[in-house]
C-alpha distance (Angstrom), angle and dihedral (degrees) to the residues before:
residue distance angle dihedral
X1 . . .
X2 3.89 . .
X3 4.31 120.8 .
X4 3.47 86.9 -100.4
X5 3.55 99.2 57.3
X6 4.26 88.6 42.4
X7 3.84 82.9 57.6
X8 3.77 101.1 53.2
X9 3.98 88.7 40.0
X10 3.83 86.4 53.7
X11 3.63 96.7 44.5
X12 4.02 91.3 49.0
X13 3.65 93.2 51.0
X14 3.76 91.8 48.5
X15 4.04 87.9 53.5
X16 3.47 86.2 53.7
X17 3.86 107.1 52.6
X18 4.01 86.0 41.7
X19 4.04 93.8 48.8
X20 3.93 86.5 50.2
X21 4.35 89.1 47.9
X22 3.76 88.5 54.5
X23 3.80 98.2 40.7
X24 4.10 82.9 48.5
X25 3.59 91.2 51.9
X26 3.18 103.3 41.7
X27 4.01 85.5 52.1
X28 3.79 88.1 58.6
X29 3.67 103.5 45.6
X30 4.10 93.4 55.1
X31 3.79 94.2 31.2
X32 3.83 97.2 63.0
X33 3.58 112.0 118.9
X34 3.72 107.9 -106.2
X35 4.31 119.5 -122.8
X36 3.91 109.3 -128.5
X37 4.04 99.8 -143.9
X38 3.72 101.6 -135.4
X39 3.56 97.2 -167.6
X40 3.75 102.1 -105.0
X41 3.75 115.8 107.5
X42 4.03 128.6 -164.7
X43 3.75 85.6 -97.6
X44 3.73 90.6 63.6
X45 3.66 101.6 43.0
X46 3.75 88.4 52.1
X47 3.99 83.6 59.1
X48 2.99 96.5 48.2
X49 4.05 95.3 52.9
X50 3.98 78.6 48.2
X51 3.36 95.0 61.8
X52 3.61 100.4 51.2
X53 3.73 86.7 57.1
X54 3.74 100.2 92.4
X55 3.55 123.9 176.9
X56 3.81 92.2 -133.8
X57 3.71 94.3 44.9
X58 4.29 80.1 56.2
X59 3.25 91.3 50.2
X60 3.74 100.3 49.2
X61 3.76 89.5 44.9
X62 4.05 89.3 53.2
X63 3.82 87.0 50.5
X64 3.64 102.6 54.7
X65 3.47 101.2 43.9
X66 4.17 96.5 44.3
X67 3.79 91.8 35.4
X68 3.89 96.4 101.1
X69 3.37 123.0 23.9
X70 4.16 119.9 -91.3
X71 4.01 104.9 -173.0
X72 3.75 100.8 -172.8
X73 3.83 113.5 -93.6
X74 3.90 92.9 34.2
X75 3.13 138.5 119.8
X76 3.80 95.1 -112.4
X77 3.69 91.2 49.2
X78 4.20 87.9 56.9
X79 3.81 92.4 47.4
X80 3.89 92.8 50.9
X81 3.99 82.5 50.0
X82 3.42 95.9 62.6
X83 3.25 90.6 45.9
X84 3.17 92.1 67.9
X85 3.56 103.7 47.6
X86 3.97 80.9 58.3
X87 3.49 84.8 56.0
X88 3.61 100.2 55.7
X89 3.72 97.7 40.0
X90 3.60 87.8 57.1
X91 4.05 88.2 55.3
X92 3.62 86.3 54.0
X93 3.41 112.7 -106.0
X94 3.80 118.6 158.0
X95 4.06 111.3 -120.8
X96 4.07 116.6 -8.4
X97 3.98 114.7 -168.5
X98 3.78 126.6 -166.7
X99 4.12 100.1 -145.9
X100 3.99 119.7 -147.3
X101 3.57 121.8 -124.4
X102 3.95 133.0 -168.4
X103 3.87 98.5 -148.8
X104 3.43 126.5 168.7
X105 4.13 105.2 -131.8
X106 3.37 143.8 -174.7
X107 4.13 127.4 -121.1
X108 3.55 135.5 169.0
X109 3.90 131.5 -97.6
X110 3.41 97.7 -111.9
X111 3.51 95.3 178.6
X112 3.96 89.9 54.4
X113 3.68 115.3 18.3
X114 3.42 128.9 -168.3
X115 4.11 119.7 -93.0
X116 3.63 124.9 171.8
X117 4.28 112.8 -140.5
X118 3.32 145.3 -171.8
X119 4.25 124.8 -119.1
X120 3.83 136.0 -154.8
X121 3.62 114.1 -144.3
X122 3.19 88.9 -90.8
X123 4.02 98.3 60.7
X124 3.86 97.6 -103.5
X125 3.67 116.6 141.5
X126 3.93 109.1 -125.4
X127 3.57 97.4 164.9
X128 3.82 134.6 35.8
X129 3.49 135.3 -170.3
X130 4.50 119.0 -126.1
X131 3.17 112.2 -93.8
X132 3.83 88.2 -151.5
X133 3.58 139.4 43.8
X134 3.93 118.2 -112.3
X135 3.96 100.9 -94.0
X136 3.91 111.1 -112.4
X137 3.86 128.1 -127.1
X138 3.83 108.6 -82.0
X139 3.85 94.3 17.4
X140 4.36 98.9 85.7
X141 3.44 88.5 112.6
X142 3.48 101.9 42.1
X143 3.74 109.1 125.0
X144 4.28 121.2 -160.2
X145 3.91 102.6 28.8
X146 3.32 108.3 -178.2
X147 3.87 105.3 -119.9
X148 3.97 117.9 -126.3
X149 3.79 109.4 -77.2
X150 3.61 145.1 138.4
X151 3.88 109.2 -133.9
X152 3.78 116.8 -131.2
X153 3.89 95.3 32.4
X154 3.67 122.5 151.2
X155 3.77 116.3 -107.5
X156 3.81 118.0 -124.8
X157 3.98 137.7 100.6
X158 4.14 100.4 -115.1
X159 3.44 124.9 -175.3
X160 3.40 149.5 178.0
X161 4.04 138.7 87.6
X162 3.76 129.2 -9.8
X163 3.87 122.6 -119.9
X164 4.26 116.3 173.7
X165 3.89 114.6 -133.9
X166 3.53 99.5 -176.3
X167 3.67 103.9 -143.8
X168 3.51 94.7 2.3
X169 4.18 96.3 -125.3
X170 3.71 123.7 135.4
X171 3.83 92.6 -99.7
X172 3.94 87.0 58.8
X173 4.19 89.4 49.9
X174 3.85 87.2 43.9
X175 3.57 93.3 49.5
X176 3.98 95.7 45.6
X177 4.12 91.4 47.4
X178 3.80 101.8 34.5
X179 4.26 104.4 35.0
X180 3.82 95.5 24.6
X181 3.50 110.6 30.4
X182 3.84 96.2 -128.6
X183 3.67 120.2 143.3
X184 3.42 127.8 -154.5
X185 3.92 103.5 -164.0
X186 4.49 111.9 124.2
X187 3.97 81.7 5.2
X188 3.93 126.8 128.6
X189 3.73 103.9 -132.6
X190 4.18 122.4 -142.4
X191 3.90 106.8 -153.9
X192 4.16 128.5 168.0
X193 3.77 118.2 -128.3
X194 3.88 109.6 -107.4
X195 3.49 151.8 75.7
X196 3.85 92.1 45.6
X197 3.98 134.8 40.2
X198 3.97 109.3 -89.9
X199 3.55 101.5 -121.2
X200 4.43 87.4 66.0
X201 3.17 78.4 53.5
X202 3.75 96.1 65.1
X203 3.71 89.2 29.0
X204 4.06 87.4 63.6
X205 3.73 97.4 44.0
X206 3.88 86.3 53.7
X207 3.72 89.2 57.2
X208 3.15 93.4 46.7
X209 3.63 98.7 60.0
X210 4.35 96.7 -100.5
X211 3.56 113.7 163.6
X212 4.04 81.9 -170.5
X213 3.85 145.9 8.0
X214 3.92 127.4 -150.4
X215 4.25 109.9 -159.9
X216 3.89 111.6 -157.5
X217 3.45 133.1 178.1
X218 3.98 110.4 -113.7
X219 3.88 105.9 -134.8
X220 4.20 84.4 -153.2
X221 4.62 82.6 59.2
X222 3.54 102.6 42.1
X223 3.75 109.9 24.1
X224 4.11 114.2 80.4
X225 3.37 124.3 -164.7
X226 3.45 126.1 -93.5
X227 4.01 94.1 8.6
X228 3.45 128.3 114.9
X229 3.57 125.0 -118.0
X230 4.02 110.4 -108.9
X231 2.88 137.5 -59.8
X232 3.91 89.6 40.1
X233 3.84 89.7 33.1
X234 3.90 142.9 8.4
X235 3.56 90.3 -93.9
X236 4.00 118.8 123.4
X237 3.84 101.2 -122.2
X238 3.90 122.8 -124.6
X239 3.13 100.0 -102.7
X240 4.13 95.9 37.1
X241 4.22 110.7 112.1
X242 3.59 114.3 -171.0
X243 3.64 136.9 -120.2
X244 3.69 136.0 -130.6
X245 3.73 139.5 105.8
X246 3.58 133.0 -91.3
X247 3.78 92.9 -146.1
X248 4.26 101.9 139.8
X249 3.41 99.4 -158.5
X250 4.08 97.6 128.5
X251 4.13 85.1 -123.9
X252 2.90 100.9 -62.6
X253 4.01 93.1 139.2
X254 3.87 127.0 -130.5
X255 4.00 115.7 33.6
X256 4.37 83.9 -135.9
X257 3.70 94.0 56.0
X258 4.07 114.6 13.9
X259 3.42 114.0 -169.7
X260 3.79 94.0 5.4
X261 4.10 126.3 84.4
X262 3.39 113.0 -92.2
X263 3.65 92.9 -132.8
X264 3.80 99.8 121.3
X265 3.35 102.6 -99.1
X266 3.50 100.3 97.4
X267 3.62 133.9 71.0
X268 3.34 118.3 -89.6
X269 4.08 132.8 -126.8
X270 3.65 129.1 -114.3
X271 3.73 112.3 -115.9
């Protein structure tokens, strides 16, 4: 075959492949399905979704699944679970699982709670803390309150002198040791909840040189204006102490395998 011939060949070939690239596209632009425009825009279906979101409908949500206590691990806790999962399959979602853990928690001694007291010089108790919370309106009949406690805490009966860190952050324990002279070491710290998580809170103390740590509720933190304390308003009551734990583990989940699924496949930590 001579150059010329190569040329033409080439050149037909070339027509070819680009008549088929037009006749493809040109297929594609007119064959697209067409969208019918039923009137309702993204605005719209947003206030729509709005308007299902009634504050009663909140409310009654809030109530039913806060009404009885559900420590984590209990049997409450599971029942409110599947609940849920009810829930959700009734919105329509495909498949919902509820996922088994093995985490190591923490629960309070029922048997022997926790108190906080008062001594004489001579070791006599003169004052002692509740060892319940005042029982709300609505909740007489309430069985398996969870009593006040801060999961994770270290066992022991400290004591010694009292020394107020506000907040209990490191600027508080800076400013008590280095403008005021104060120090902290064998002392039982009194710190507010706020500002930072309570577990740093710990952490700091222990730094310091705490032997112990008292967590209150600051009226001035949790206490707006003009509200009423629950369960007539959103206010904490005065005699309400909060839960939580003091676990400092930055999130990363259970204490036996942070940062890993506790699924027990994993090797576990020492406690």
């Amino acid at each position: 075959m001579g150059t010329e011939e190569k040329i033409v060949t080439w050149i037909c070939r070339l027509t070819v492949i680009t008549a088929f690239f037009l006749v493809g596209f040109i297929i594609g632009c007119f064959a697209r399905p067409t969208h019918v425009n039923h009137g309702k825009t993204s605005k719209s279906f947003l206030r729509d979704f709005l308007d299902e979101m009634q504050a009663e409908n909140i409310k009654q949500h809030l109530r039913k699944f806060t009404r009885l206590p559900h420590l984590a691990g209990s049997q409450q806790n599971l029942i409110l679970a599947e609940q849920i999962r009810d829930e959700w399959m009734k919105f329509g979602l495909d498949t919902v699982h509820l996922v088994p853990y093995d985490v190591l928690l923490s629960y309070p001694n029922k048997t022997n709670p926790n108190y906080i007291s008062i001594v004489d010089h001579v070791g006599n108790e003169i004052f002692n803390t509740s060892l319940a919370e005042p029982v709300p309106e609505g909740y007489e009949h309430v069985e398996d309150i969870v009593p006040p406690y801060n999961a994770f805490s270290a066992k022991g009966q400290p004591e010694g002198d009292l020394v107020y860190v506000n907040y209990g952050r490191t600027e508080d324990f800076f400013k008590l040791e280095r403008d005021l002279g104060i120090n902290c070491t064998g002392k039982i710290v009194i710190a507010r909840y706020g500002k930072i998580f309570r577990g740093n809170k710990v952490k700091n103390s222990m730094l310091a040189g705490a032997k112990g740590i008292i967590l209150y509720s600051d009226p001035a933190d949790y206490c707006a204006e003009d509200v009423e304390p629950y369960p007539k308003g959103w206010n904490l009551p005065g005699g309400g102490v909060q839960r939580g734990n003091v676990l400092n583990l930055n999130g990363a989940g259970d204490p036996l395998t942070p940062g890993y699924p506790a699924k027990g496949l994993c090797l576990c930590c020492e406690i």
